[in-house]
N, CA, C, O and CB atoms as a CASP TS submission, in Angstrom:
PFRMAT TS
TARGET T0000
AUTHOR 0000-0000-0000
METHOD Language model
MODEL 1
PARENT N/A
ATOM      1  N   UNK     1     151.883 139.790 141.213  1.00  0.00           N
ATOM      2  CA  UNK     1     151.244 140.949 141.785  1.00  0.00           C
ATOM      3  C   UNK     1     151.821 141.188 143.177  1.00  0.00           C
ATOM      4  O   UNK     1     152.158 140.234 143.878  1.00  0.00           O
ATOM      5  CB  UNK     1     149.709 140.767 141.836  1.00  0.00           C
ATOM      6  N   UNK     2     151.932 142.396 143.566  1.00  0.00           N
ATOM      7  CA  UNK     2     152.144 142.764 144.736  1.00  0.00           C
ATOM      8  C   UNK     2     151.169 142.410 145.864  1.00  0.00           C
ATOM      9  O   UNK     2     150.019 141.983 145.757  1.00  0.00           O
ATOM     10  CB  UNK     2     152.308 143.968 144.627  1.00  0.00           C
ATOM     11  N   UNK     3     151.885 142.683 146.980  1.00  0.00           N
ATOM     12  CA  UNK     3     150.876 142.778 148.503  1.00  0.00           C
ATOM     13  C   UNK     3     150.184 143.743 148.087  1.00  0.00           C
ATOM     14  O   UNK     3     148.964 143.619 147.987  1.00  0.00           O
ATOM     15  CB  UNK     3     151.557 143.170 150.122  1.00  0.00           C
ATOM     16  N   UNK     4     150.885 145.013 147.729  1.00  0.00           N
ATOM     17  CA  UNK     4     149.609 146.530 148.100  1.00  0.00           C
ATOM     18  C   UNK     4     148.444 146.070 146.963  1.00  0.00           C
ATOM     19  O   UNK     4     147.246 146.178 147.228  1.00  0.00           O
ATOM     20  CB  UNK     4     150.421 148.739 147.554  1.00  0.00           C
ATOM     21  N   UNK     5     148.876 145.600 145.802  1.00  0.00           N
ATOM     22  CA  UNK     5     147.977 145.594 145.073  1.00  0.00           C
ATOM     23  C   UNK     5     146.849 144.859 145.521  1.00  0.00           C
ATOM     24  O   UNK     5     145.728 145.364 145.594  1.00  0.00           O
ATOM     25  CB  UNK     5     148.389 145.273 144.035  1.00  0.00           C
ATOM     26  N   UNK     6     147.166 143.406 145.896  1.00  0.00           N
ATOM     27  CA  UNK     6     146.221 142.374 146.667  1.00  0.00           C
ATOM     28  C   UNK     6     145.594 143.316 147.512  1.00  0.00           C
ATOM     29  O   UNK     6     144.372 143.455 147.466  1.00  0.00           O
ATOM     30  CB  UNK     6     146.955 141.094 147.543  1.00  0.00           C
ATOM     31  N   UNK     7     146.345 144.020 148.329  1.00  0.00           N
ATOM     32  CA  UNK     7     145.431 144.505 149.548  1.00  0.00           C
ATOM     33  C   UNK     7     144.559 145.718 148.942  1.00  0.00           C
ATOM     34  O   UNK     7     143.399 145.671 149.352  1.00  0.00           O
ATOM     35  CB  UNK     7     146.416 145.068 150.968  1.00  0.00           C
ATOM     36  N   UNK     8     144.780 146.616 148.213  1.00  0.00           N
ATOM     37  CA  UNK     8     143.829 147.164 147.404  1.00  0.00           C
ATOM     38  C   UNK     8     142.451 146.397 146.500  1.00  0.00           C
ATOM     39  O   UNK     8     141.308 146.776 146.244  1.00  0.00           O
ATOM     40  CB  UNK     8     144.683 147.741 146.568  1.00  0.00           C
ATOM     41  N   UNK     9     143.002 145.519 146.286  1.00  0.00           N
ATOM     42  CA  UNK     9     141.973 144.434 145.054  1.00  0.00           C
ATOM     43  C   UNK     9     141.178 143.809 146.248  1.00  0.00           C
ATOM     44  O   UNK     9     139.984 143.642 146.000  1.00  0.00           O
ATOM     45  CB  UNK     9     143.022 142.869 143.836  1.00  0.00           C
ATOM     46  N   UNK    10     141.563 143.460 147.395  1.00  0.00           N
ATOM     47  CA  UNK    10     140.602 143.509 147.943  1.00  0.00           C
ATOM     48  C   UNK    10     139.401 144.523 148.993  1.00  0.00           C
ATOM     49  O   UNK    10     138.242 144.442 149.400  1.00  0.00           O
ATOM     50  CB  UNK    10     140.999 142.783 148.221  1.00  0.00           C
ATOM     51  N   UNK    11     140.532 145.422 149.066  1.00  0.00           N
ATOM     52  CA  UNK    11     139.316 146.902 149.463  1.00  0.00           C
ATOM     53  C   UNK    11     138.111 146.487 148.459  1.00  0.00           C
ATOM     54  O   UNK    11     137.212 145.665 148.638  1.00  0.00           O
ATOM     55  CB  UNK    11     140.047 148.956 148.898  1.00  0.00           C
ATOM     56  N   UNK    12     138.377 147.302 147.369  1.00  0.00           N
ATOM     57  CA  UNK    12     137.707 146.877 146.354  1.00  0.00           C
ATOM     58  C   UNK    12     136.986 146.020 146.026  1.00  0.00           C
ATOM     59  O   UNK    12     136.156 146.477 145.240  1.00  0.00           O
ATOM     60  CB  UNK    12     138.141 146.801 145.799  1.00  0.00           C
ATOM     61  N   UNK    13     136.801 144.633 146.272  1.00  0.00           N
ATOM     62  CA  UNK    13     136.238 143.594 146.507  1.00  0.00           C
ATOM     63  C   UNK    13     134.826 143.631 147.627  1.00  0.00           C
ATOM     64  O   UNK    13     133.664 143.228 147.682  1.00  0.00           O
ATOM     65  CB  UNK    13     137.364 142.811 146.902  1.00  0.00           C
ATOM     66  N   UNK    14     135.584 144.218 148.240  1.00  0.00           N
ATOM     67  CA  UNK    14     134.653 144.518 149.751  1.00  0.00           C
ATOM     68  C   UNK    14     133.535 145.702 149.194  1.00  0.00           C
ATOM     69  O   UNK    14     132.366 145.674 149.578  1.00  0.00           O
ATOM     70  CB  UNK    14     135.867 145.334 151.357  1.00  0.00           C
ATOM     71  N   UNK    15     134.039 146.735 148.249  1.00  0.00           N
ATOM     72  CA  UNK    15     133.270 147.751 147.722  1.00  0.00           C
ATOM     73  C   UNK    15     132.392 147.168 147.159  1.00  0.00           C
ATOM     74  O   UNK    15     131.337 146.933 147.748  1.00  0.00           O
ATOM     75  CB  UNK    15     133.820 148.626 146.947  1.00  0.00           C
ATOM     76  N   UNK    16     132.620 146.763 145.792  1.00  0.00           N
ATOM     77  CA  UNK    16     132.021 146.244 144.888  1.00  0.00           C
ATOM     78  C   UNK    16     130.799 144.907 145.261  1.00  0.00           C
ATOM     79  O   UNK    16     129.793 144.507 144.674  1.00  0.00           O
ATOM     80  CB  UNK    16     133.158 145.900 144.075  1.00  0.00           C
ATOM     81  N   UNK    17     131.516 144.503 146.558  1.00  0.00           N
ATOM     82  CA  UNK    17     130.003 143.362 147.315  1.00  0.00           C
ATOM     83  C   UNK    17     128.886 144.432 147.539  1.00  0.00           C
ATOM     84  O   UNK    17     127.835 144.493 146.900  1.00  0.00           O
ATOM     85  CB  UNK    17     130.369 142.432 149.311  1.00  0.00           C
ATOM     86  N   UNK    18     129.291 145.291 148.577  1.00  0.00           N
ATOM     87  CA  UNK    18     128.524 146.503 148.870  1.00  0.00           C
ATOM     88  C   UNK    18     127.610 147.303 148.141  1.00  0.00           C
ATOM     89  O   UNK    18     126.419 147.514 148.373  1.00  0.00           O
ATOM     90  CB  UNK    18     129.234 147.241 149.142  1.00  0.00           C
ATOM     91  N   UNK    19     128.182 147.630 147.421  1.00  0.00           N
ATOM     92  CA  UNK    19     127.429 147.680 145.732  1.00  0.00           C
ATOM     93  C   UNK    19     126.665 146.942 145.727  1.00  0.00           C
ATOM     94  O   UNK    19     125.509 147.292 145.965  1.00  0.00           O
ATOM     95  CB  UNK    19     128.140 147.358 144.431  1.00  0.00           C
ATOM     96  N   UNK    20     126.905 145.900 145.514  1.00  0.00           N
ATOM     97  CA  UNK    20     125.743 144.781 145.341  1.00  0.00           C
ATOM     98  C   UNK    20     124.552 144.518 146.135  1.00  0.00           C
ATOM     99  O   UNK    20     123.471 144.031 145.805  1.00  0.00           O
ATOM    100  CB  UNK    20     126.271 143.630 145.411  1.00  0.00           C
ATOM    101  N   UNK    21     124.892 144.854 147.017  1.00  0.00           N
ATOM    102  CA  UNK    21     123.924 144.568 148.300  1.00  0.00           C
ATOM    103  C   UNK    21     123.013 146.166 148.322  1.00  0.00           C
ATOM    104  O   UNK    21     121.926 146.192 148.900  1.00  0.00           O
ATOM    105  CB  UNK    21     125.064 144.211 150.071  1.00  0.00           C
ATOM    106  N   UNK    22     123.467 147.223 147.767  1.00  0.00           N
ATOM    107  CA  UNK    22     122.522 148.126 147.974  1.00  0.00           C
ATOM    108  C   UNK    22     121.846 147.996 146.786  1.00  0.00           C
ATOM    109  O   UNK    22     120.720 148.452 146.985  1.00  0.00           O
ATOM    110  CB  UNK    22     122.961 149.446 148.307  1.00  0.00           C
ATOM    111  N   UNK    23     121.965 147.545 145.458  1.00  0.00           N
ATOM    112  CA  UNK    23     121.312 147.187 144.493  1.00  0.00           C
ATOM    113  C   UNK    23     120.330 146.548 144.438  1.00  0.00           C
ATOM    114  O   UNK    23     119.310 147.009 143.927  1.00  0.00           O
ATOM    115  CB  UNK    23     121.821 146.799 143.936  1.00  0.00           C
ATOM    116  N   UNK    24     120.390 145.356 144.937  1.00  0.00           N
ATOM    117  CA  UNK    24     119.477 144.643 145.279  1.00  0.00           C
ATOM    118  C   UNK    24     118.371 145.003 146.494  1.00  0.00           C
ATOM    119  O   UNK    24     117.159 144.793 146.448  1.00  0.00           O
ATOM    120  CB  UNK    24     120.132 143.617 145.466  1.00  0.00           C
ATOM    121  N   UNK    25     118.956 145.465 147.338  1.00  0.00           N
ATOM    122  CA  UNK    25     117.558 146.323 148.003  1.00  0.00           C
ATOM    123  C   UNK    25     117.059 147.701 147.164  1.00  0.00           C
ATOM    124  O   UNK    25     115.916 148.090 147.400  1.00  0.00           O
ATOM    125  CB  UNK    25     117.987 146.943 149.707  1.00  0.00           C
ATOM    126  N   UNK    26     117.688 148.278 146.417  1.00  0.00           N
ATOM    127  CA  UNK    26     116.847 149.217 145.970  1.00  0.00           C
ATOM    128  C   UNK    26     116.201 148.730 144.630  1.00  0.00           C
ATOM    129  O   UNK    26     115.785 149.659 143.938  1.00  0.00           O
ATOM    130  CB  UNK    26     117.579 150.502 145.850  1.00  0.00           C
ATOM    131  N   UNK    27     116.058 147.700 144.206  1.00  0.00           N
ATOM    132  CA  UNK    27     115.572 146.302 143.376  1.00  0.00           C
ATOM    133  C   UNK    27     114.203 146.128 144.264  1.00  0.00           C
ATOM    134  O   UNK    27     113.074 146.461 143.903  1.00  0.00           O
ATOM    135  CB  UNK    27     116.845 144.688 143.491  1.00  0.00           C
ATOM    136  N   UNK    28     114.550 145.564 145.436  1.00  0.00           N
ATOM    137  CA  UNK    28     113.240 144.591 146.447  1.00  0.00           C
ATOM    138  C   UNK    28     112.283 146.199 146.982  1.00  0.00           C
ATOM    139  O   UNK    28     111.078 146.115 147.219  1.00  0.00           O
ATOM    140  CB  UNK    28     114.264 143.324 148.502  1.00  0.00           C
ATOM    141  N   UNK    29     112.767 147.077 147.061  1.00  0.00           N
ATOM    142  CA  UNK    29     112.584 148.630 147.023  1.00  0.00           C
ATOM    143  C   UNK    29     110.924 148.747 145.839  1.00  0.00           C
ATOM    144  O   UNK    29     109.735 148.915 146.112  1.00  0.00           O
ATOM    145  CB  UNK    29     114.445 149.539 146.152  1.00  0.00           C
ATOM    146  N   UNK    30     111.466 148.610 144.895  1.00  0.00           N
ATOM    147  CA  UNK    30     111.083 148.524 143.231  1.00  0.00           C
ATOM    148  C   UNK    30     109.627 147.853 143.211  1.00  0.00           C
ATOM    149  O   UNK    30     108.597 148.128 142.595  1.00  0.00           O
ATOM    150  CB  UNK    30     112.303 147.430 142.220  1.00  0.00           C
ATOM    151  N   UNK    31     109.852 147.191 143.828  1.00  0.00           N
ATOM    152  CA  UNK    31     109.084 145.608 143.591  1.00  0.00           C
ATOM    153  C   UNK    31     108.409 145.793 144.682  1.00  0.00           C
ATOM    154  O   UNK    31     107.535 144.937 144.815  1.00  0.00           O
ATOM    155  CB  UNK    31     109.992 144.027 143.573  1.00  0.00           C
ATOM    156  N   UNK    32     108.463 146.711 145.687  1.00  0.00           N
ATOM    157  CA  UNK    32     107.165 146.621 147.025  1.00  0.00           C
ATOM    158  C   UNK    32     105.900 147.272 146.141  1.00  0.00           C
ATOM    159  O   UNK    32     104.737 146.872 146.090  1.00  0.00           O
ATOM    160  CB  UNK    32     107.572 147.873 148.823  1.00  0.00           C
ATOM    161  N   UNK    33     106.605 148.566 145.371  1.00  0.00           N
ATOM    162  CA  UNK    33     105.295 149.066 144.827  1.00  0.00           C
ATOM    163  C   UNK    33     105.490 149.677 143.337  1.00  0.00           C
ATOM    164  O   UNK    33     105.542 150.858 142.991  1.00  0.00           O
ATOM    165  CB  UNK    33     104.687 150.218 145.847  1.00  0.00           C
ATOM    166  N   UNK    34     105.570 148.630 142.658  1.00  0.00           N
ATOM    167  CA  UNK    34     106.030 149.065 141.524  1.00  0.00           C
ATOM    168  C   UNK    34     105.249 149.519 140.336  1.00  0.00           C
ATOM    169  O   UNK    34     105.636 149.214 139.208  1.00  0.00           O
ATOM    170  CB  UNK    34     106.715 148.232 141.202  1.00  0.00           C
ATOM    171  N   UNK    35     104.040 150.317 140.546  1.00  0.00           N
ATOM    172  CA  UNK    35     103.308 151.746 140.023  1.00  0.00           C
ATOM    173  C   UNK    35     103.715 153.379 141.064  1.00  0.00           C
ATOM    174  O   UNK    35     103.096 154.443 141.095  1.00  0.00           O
ATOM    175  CB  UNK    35     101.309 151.354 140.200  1.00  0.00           C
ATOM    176  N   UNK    36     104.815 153.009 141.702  1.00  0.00           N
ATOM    177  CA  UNK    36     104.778 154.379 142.161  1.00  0.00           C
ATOM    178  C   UNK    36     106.181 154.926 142.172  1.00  0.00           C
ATOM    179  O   UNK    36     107.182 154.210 142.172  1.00  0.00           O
ATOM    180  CB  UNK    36     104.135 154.486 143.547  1.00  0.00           C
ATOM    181  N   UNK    37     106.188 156.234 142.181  1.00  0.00           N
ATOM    182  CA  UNK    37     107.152 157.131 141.741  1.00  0.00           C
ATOM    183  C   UNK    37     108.884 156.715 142.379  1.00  0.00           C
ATOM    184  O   UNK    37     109.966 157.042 141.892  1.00  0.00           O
ATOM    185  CB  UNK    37     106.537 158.669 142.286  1.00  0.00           C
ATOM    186  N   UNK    38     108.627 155.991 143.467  1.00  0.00           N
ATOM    187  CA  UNK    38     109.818 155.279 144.075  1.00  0.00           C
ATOM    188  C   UNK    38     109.881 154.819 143.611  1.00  0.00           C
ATOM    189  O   UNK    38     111.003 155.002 143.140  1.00  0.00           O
ATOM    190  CB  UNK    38     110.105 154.779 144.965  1.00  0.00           C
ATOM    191  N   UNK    39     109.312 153.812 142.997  1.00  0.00           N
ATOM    192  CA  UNK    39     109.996 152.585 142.195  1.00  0.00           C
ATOM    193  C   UNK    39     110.613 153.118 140.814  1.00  0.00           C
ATOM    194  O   UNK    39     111.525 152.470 140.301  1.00  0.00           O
ATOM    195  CB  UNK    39     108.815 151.337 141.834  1.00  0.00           C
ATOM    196  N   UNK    40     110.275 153.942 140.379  1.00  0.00           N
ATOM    197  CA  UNK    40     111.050 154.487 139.152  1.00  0.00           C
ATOM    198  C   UNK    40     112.349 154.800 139.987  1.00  0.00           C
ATOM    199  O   UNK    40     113.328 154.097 139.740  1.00  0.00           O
ATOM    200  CB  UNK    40     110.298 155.934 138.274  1.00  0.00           C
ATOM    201  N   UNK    41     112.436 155.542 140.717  1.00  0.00           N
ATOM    202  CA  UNK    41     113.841 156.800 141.217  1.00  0.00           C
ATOM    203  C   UNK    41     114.495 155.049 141.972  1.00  0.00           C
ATOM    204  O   UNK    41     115.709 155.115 141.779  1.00  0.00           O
ATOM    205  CB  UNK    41     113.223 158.888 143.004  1.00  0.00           C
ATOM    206  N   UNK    42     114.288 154.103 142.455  1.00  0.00           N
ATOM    207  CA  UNK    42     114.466 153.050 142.771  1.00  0.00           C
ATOM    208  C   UNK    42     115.272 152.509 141.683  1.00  0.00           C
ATOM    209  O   UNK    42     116.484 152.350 141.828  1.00  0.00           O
ATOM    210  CB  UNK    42     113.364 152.483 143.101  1.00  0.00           C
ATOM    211  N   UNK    43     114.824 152.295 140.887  1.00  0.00           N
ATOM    212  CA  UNK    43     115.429 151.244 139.584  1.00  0.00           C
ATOM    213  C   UNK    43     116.575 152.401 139.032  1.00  0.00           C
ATOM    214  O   UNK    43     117.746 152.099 138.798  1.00  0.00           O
ATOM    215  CB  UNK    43     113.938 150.697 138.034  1.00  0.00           C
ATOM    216  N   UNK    44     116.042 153.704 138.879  1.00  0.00           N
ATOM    217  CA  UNK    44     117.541 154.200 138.586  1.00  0.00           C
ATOM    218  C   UNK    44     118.317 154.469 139.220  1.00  0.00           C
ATOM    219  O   UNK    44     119.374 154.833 138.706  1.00  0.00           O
ATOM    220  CB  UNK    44     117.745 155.022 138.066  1.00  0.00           C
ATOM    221  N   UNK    45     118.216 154.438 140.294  1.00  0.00           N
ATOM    222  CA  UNK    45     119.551 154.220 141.456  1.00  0.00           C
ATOM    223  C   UNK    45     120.348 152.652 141.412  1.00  0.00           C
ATOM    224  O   UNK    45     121.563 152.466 141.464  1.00  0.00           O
ATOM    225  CB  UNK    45     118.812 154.371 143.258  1.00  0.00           C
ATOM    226  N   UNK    46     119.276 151.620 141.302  1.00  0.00           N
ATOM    227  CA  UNK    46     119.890 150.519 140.861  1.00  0.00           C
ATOM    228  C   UNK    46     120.611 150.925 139.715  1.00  0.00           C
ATOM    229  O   UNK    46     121.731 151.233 140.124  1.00  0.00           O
ATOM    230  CB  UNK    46     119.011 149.450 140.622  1.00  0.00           C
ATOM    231  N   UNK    47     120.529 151.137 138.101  1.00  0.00           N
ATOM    232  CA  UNK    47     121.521 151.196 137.036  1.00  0.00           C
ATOM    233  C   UNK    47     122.139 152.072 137.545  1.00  0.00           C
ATOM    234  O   UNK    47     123.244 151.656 137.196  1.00  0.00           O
ATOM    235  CB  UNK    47     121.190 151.433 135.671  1.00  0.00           C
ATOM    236  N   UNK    48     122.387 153.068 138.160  1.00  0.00           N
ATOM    237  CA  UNK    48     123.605 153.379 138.702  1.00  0.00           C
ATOM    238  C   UNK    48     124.702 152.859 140.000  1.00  0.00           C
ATOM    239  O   UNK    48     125.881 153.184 140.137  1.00  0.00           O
ATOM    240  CB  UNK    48     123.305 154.411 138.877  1.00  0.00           C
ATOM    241  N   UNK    49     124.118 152.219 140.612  1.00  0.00           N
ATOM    242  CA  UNK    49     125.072 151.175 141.479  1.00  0.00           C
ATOM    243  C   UNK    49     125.354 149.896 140.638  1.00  0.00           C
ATOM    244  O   UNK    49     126.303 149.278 141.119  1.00  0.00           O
ATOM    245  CB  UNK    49     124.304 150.664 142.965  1.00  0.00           C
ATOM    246  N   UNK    50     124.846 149.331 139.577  1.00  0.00           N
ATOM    247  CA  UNK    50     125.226 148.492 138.880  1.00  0.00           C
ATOM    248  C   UNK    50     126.066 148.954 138.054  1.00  0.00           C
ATOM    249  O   UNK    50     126.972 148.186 137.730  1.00  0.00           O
ATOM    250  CB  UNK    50     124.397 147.925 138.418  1.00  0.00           C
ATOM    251  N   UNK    51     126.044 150.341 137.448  1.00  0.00           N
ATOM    252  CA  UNK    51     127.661 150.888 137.124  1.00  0.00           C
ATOM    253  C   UNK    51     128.218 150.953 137.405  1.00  0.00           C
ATOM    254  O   UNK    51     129.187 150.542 136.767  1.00  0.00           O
ATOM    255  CB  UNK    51     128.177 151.534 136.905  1.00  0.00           C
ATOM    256  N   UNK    52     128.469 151.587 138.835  1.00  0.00           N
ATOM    257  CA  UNK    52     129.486 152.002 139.439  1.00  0.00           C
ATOM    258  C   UNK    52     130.193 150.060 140.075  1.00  0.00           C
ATOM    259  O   UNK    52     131.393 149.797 140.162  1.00  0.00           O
ATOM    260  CB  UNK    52     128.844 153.416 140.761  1.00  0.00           C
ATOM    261  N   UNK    53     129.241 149.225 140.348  1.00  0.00           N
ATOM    262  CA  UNK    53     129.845 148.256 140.614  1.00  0.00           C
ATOM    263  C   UNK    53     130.725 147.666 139.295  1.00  0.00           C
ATOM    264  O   UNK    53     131.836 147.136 139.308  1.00  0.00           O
ATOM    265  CB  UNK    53     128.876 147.424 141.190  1.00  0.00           C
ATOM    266  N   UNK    54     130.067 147.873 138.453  1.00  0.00           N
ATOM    267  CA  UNK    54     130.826 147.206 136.918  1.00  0.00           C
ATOM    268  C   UNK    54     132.055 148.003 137.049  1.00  0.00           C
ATOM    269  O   UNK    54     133.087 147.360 137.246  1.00  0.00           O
ATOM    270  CB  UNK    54     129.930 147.553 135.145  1.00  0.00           C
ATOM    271  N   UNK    55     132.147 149.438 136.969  1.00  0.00           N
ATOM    272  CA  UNK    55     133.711 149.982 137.408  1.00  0.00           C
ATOM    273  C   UNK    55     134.688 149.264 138.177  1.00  0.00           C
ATOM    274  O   UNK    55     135.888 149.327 137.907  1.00  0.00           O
ATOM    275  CB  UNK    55     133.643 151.129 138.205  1.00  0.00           C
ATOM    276  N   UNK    56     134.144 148.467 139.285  1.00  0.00           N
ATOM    277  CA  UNK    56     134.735 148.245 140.786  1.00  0.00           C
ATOM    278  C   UNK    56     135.640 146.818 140.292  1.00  0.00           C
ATOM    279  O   UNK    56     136.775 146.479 140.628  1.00  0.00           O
ATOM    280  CB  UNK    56     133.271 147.928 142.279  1.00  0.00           C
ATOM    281  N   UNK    57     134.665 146.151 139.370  1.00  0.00           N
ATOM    282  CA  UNK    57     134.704 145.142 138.922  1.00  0.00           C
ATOM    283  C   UNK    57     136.273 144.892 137.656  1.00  0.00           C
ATOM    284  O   UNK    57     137.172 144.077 137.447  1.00  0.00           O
ATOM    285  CB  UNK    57     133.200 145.084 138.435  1.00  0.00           C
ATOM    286  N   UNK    58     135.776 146.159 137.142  1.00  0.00           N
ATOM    287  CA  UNK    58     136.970 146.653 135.914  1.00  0.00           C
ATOM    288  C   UNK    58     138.555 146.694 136.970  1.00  0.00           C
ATOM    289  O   UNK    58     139.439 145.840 137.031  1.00  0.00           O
ATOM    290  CB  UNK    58     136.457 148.780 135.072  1.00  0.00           C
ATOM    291  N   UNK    59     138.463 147.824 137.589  1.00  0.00           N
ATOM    292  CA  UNK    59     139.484 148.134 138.346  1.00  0.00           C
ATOM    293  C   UNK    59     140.164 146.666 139.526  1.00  0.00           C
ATOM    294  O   UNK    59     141.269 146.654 140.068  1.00  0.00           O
ATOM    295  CB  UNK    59     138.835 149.507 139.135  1.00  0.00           C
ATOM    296  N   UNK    60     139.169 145.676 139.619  1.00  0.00           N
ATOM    297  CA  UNK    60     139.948 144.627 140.647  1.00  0.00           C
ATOM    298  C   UNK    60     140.620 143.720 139.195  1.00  0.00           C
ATOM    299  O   UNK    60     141.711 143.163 139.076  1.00  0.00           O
ATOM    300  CB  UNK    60     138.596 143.459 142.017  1.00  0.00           C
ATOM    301  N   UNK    61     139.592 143.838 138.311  1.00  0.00           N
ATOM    302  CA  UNK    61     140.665 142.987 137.116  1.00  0.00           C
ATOM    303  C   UNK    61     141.842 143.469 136.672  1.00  0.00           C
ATOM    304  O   UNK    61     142.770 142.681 136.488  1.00  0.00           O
ATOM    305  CB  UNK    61     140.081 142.785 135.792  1.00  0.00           C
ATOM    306  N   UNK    62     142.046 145.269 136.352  1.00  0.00           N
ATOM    307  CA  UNK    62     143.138 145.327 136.329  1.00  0.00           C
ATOM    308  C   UNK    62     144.406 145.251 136.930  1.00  0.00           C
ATOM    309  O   UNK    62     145.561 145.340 136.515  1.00  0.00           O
ATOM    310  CB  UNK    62     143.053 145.801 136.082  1.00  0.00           C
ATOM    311  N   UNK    63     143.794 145.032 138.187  1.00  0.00           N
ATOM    312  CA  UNK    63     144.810 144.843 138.955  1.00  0.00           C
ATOM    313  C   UNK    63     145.009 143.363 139.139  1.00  0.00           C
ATOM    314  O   UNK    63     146.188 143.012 139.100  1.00  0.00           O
ATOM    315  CB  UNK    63     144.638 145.556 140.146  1.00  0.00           C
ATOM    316  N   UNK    64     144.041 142.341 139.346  1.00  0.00           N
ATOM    317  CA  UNK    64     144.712 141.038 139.613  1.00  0.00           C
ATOM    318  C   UNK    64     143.718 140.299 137.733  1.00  0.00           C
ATOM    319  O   UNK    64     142.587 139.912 137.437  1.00  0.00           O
ATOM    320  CB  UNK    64     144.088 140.118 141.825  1.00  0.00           C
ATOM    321  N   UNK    65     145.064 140.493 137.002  1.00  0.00           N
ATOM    322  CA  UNK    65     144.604 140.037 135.811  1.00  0.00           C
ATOM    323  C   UNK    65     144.072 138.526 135.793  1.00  0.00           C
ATOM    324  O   UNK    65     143.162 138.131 135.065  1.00  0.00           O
ATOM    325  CB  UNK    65     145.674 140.231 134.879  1.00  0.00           C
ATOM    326  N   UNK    66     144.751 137.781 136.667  1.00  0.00           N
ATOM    327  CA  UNK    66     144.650 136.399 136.897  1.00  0.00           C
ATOM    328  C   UNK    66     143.476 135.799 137.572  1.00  0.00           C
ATOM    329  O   UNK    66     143.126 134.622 137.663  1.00  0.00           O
ATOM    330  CB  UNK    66     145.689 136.057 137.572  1.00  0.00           C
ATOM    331  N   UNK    67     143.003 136.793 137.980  1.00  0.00           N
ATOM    332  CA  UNK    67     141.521 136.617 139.159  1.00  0.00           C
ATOM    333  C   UNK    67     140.219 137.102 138.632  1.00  0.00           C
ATOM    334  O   UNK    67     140.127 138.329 138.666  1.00  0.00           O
ATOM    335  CB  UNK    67     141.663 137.604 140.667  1.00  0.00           C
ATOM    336  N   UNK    68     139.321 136.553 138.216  1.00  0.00           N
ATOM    337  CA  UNK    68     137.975 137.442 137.171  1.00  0.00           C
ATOM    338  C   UNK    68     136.836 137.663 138.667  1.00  0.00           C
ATOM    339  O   UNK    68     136.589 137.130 139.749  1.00  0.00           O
ATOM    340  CB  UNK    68     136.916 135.960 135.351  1.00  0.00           C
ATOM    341  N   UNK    69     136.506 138.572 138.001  1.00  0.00           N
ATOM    342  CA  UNK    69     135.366 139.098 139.455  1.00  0.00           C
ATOM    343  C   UNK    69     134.026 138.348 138.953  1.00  0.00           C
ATOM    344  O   UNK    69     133.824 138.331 137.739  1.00  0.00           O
ATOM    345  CB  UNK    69     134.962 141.271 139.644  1.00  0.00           C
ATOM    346  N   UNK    70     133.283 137.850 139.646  1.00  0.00           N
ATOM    347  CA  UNK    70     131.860 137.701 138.986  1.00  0.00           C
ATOM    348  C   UNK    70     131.132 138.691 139.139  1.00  0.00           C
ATOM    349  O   UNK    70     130.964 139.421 140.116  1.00  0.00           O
ATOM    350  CB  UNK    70     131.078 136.673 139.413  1.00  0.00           C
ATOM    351  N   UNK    71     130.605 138.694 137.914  1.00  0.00           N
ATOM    352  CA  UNK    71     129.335 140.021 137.418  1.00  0.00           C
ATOM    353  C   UNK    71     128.151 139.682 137.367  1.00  0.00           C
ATOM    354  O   UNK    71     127.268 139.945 136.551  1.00  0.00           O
ATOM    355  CB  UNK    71     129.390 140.653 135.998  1.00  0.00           C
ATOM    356  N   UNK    72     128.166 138.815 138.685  1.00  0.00           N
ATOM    357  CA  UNK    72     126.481 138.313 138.903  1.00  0.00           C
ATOM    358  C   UNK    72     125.632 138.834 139.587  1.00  0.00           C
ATOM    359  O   UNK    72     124.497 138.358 139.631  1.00  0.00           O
ATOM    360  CB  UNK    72     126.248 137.184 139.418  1.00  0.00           C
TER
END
């Protein structure tokens, strides 16, 4: 693999943490009051940052085939 690629795979890396980290607060979000209308619009903002991180995740594998991202 290349430098640019490395240095892209890790932009990306840095994204895809980020991702993570807003997921999980809009998760702990969920869970302050979870009979009320936030917590719904909450949790689906989570499955959508958990997509878009699974993308982030796709795209650093294709680029460093040798390196697996964790999808934890």
């Amino acid at each position: 693999m290349t430098d640019r690629y490395e240095a892209i795979a890790e932009k990306l890396a840095a994204i895809e943490e980020e991702l993570r980290d807003l997921a999980y607060e809009r998760l702990t979000d969920a869970t302050r009051s979870p009979d009320s209308g936030e917590s719904d619009a909450a949790v689906a903002e989570e499955k959508r940052l958990l997509q878009a991180r699974r993308a982030i995740a796709k795209a650093i594998t294709a680029l460093t085939p040798s390196t697996r991202v964790n999808d934890g």
